[in-house]
Structures are given as C-alpha cells and as structure tokens.
C-alpha angles and dihedrals in degrees: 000000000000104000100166104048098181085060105028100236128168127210093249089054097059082031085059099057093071111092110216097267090058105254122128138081109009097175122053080239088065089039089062095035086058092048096046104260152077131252115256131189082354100217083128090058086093096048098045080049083056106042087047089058096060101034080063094044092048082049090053099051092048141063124254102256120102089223097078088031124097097189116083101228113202101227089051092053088051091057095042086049093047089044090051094054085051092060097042085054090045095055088044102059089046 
C-alpha cells in the first residue's frame, strides 16, 4: 500500500529501513533520507511514525533471522543479494 503519495513509498519500503534488531530511522525525516528522498506535504509523517513502530516491535518479538520474519528488512535483502552473487561466482569457477 502507497502511504507517502508525493514519493511514491510503500509500507514495505519504510518497513524495509529497520535492521532486524530494530535500529534504524526513528523520525519520518530519517525515514525519507534512508529511501532517497525528502518529505513533502508531510500528511503521511503520522503513518511512517506508525509503520516504523511496529516494524520495531515485530523485530522485537522475533528472532533475527529473516526466515520467521514477514517484514523485508533492507539490510537482510543486502546479505541474501551478496550471498547470491557468491554462489553464481562459486559455480562458476567450478
């Protein structure tokens, strides 16, 4: 779902800027700052205060492994990407 119209950014984006131990963003600025951008007319700043409460408190009452977790944290994607290219240049070099 679209929260921030004037940037176009998802739920699961600003979901995506909390690491799995729950650091990251704490304002909506830092939110946008994370993402790329820069708030706007700023009637989202509520909601992205919202979504990044419970993304910490989901990554609170799980473990750290992306696995049992339903939110696609950023820094998880990162690792799972850089891990892929390892592979590719494994089975290449095989």
């Amino acid at each position: 779902m679209i929260v921030c119209s004037c940037n176009v950014l998802s739920c699961s984006q600003i979901r995506g800027t909390i690491a799995p131990d729950g650091s990251g963003p704490s304002t909506a600025g830092e939110v946008y700052g994370c993402l790329g951008c820069s708030p706007d007319c700023g009637r989202c700043a509520q909601q992205v205060r919202a979504i990044l409460a419970e993304a910490r408190a989901a990554c609170a009452s799980h473990c750290a492994s992306c696995a049992s977790r339903d939110i696609a944290c950023a820094v998880h994607v990162q690792i799972g990407v850089m891990m892929e290219g390892l592979d590719s240049e494994q089975n290449i070099a095989a």
